[in-house]
C-alpha positions in Angstrom: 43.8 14.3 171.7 41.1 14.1 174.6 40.4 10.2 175.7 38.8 11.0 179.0 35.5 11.5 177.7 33.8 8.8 175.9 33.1 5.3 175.6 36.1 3.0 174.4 34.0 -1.0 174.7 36.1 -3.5 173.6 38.3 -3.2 170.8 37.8 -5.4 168.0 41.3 -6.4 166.4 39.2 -6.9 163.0 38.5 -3.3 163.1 38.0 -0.8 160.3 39.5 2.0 161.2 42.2 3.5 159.1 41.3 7.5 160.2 42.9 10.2 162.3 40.9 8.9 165.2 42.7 5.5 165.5 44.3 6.1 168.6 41.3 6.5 170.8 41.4 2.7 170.9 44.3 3.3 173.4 42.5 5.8 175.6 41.5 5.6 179.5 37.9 3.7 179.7 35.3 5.0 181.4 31.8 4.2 183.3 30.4 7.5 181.5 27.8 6.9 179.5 28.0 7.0 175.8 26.3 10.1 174.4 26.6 10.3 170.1 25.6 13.1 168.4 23.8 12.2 165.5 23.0 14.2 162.2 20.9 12.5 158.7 20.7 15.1 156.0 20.3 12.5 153.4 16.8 13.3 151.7 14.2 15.9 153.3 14.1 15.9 156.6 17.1 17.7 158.4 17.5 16.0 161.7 19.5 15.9 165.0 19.5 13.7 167.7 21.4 12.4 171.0 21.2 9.5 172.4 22.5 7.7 175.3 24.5 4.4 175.3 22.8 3.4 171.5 19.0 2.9 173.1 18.0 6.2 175.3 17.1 9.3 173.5 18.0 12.5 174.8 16.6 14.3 171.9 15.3 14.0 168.3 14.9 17.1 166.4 13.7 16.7 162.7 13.0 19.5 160.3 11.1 18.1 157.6 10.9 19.8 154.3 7.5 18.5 152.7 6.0 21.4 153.0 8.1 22.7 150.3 8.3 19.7 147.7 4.4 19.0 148.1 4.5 21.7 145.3 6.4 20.0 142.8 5.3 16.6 143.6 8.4 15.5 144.7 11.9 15.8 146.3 13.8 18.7 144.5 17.2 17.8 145.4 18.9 21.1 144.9 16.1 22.5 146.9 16.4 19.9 149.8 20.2 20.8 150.0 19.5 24.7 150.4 17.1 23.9 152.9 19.5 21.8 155.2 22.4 24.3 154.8 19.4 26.6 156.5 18.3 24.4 159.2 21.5 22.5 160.3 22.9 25.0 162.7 19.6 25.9 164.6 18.4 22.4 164.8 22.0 21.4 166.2 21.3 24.1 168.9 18.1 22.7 170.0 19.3 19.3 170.0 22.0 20.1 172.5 18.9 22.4 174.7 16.6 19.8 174.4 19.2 17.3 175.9 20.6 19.1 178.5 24.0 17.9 177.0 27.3 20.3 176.7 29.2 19.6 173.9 32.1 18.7 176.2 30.1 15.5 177.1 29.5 13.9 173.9 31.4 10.8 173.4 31.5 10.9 169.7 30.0 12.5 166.3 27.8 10.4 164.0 26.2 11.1 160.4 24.4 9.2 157.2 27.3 9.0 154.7 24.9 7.3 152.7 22.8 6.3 150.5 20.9 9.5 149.6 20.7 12.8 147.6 24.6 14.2 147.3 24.0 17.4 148.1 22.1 16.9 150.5 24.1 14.1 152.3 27.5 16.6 152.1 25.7 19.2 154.1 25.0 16.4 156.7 28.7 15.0 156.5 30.1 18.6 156.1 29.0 19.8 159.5 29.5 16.5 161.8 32.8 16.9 160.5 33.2 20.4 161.8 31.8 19.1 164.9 34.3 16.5 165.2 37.5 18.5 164.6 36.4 21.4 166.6 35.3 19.0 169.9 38.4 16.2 169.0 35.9 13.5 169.0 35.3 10.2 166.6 33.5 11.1 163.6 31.4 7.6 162.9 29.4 7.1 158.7 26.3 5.8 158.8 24.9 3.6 156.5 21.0 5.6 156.1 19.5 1.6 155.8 21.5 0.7 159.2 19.8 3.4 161.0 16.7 2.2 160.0 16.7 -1.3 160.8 18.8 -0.2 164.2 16.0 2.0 165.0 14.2 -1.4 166.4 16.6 -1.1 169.3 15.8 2.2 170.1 12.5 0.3 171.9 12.8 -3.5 171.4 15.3 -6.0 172.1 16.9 -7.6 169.1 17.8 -11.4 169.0 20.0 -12.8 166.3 19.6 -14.0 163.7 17.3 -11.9 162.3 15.5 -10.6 159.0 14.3 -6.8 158.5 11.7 -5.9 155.9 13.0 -2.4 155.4 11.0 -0.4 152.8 11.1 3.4 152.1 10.6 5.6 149.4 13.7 4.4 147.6 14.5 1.1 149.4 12.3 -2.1 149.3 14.8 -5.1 150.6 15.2 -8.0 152.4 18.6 -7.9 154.9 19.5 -11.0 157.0 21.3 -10.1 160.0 23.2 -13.3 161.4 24.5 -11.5 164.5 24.8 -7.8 165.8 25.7 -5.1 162.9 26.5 -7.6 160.1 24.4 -7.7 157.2 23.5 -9.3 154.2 20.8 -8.4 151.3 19.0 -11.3 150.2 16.2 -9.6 148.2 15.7 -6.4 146.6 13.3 -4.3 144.4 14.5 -4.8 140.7 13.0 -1.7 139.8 10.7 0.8 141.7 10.7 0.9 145.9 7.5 0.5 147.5 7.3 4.0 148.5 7.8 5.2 144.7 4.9 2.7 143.4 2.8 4.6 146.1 3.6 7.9 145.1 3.2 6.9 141.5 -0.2 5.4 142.2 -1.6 8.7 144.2 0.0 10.7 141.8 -2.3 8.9 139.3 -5.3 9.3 141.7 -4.5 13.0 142.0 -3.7 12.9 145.8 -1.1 15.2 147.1 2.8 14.4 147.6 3.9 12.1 149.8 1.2 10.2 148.3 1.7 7.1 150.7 -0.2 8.5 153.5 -3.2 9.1 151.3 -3.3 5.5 149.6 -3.3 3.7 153.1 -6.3 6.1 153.9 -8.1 5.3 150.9 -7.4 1.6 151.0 -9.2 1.5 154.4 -12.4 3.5 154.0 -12.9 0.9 150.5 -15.6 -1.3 150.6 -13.9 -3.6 148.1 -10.6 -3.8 146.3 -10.1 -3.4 142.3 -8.6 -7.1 141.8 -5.0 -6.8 141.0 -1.7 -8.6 139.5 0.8 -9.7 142.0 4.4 -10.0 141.5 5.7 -12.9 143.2 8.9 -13.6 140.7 10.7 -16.8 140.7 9.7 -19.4 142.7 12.7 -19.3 144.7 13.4 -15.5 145.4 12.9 -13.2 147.5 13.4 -9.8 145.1 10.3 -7.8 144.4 9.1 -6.1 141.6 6.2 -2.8 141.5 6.4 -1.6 138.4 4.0 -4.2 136.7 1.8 -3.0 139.2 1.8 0.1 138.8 1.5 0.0 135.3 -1.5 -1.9 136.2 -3.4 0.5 138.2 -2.5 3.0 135.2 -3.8 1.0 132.8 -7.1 -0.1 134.8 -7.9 4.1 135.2 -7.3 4.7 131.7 -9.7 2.3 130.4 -12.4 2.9 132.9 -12.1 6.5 131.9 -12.3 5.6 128.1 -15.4 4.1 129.0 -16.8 6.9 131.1 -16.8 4.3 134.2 -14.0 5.8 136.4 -12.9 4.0 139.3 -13.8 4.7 142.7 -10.7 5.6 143.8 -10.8 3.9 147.7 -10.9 0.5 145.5 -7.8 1.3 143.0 -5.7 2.5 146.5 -7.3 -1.2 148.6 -6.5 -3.1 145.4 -3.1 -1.6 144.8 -1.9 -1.4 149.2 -3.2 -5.5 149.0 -1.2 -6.3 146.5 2.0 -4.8 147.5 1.7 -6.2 151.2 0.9 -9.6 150.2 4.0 -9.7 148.4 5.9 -8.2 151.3 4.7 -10.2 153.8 4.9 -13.5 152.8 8.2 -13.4 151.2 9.1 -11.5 154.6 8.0 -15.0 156.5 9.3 -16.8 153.7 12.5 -15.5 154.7 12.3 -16.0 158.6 11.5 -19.6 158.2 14.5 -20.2 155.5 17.1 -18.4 157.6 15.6 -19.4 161.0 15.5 -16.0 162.3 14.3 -15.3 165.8 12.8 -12.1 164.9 11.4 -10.2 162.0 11.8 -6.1 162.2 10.1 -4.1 159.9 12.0 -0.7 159.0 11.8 2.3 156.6 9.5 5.4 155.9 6.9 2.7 154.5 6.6 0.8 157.9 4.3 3.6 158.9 1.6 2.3 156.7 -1.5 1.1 158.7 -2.4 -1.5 155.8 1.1 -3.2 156.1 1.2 -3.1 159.7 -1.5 -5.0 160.4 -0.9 -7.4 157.7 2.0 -8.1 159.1 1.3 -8.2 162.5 -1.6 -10.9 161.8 0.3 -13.0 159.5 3.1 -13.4 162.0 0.6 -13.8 164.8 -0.5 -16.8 162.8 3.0 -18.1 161.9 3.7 -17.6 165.6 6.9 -15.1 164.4 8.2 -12.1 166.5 7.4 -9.2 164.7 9.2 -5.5 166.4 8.5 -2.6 164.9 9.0 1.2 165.7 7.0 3.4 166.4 5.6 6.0 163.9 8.3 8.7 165.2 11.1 6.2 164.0 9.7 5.0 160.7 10.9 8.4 158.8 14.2 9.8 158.4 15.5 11.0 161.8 18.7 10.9 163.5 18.2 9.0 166.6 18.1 5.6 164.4 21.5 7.0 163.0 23.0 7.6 166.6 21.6 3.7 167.5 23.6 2.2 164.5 26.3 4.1 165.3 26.9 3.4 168.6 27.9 -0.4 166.8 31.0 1.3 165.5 32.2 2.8 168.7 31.4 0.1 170.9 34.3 -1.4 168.7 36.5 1.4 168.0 35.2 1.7 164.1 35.8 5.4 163.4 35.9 7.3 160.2 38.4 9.4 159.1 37.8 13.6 158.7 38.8 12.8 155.3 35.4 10.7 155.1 33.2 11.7 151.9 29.2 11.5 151.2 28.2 7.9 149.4 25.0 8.4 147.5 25.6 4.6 146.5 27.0 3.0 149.8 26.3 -0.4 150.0 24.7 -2.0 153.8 26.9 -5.3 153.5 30.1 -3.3 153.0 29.3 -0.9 156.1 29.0 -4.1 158.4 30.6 -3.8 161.6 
């Protein structure tokens, strides 16, 4: 097998690796910079990246497909996979152009083995595959949550310990990270994800899908906020918990519209966005102060939202607390934050085996480094 072309770090003797690509570990090193080629297929966006060394970006190609579920109100998953089996191969192509990157420079093949749709996360896993056998490169699974989290170090400078706020459509959790790459959930969503309460709520308000975008708008052109429950659980805990809210803001439109006194709907979207990033912030600090992290990150599709933003970012202000978070670009699924939690695993040897399979229900702890 070719050794001559990628990064080798330092080996880690507690290693993972039980593949066909163990024997890199005894290759020649090299000053070359590390350059991963990336690929996260796991919802619907299709998306390509490569990136330098874990932190530059070469390129970042994403393909989103919400165009094509706005229709049905929601991700289709059989329809997502047909769409990446259509984009993969062009989108590869103009990673590689956008780059400036042959193939024969890449130092190893990365991809979100989960959590996500199946289908849609084989197509993903399917094709680095073939990219790793065909170049003889490492093939490196992704946990989709690392990449998120690890797409703070695409532009900021992590210091451990650390907590990360990541929320997403499907995620809403709280993951202490004591040092680099090793994680531990200490609070989850017991039933729906931040991102589903929003779409639940717009769906309610008749906004289109992805409804998140349109709540945040909403909630800032409100002159006041329908007063709302908030779900702050036991005293001690950092889970969450949106479905009482939701229910809520269900039940507060329906008997307003009994009454033939509807809502305005920019105070239902203020009173519903205030709620849920109360909750989210101050169990977030909560957190940072319990675990004394250095630094709070704020990660997932959800960290685009203005309202929680610049909650955040004043609440930590005032608590004096380091708050990084991407930029918009990073928020949503792409494959850059999947090359800069991969490049964890090969700095220290970690490779996966071609025999690796899609996990729709990988967990984060268990994919520590």
């Amino acid at each position: 097998m070719k050794t001559s072309n990628y990064y080798t770090g330092s080996p880690d003797s507690g290693g993972h690796d039980s593949g066909e690509h163990s024997n890199h570990s005894e290759g020649a090193r090299t000053e070359k910079p590390a350059l991963i080629l990336a690929i996260e297929t796991s919802c619907d966006e299709t998306s390509v990246a490569i990136v330098e060394s874990g932190t530059i970006i070469r390129s970042n190609i994403v393909s989103s497909q919400v165009a094509t579920h706005q229709r049905f109100g929601g991700v289709v998953p059989e329809v997502a996979s047909r769409k990446h089996v259509e984009s993969i191969t062009w989108i590869i192509e103009e990673a590689f152009e956008k780059a400036g990157v042959r193939p024969s420079e890449l130092s190893a093949i990365a991809v979100t083995e989960g959590p996500g749709l199946i289908g849609a996360l084989l197509v993903g896993v399917v094709a680095a595959k073939a990219l790793a056998y065909s170049l003889d490169l490492p093939l490196i699974g992704v946990h989709h949550i690392a990449g998120h989290i690890y797409a703070n170090r695409l532009v900021h400078q992590l210091e451990y310990p650390l907590v990360s706020l990541v929320v997403s459509g499907g995620h809403t959790e709280l993951v202490y990270v004591e040092s680099e790459g090793r994680f531990r959930i200490i609070g989850q969503t017991r039933d729906d994800a931040a991102g589903e309460a929003y779409d639940k709520v717009a769906r309610a308000l008749k906004l289109p899908y992805p409804g998140g975008p349109h709540v945040d708008r909403l909630a800032h052109e409100a002159a006041e906020a329908l007063p709302l429950p908030r779900a702050w659980l036991e005293p001690d805990s950092y889970d969450f918990s949106f479905s009482g809210l939701k229910s809520a803001v269900l039940a507060a439109l329906n008997s307003a519209a009994m009454k033939g006194q509807p809502l305005e709907p920019q105070a239902v979207a203020k009173g519903f966005q205030d709620s849920v990033t109360d909750v989210l912030v101050e169990k977030s600090l909560r957190a940072v102060r319990a675990y004394g992290a250095k630094q709070l990150l704020l990660a997932g599709g959800v960290a685009a939202n203005r309202g929680l933003r610049e909650r955040l970012a004043a609440r930590c202000a005032e608590a004096e607390v380091p708050l990084l978070a991407p930029p918009l670009g990073l928020c949503t699924d792409n494959a850059a934050m999947i090359a800069a939690a991969a490049f964890l695993k090969l700095e220290r040897n970690q490779f996966s085996s071609l025999e690796l399979k899609a996990e729709p229900m990988l967990k984060l702890e268990a994919w520590s480094v």
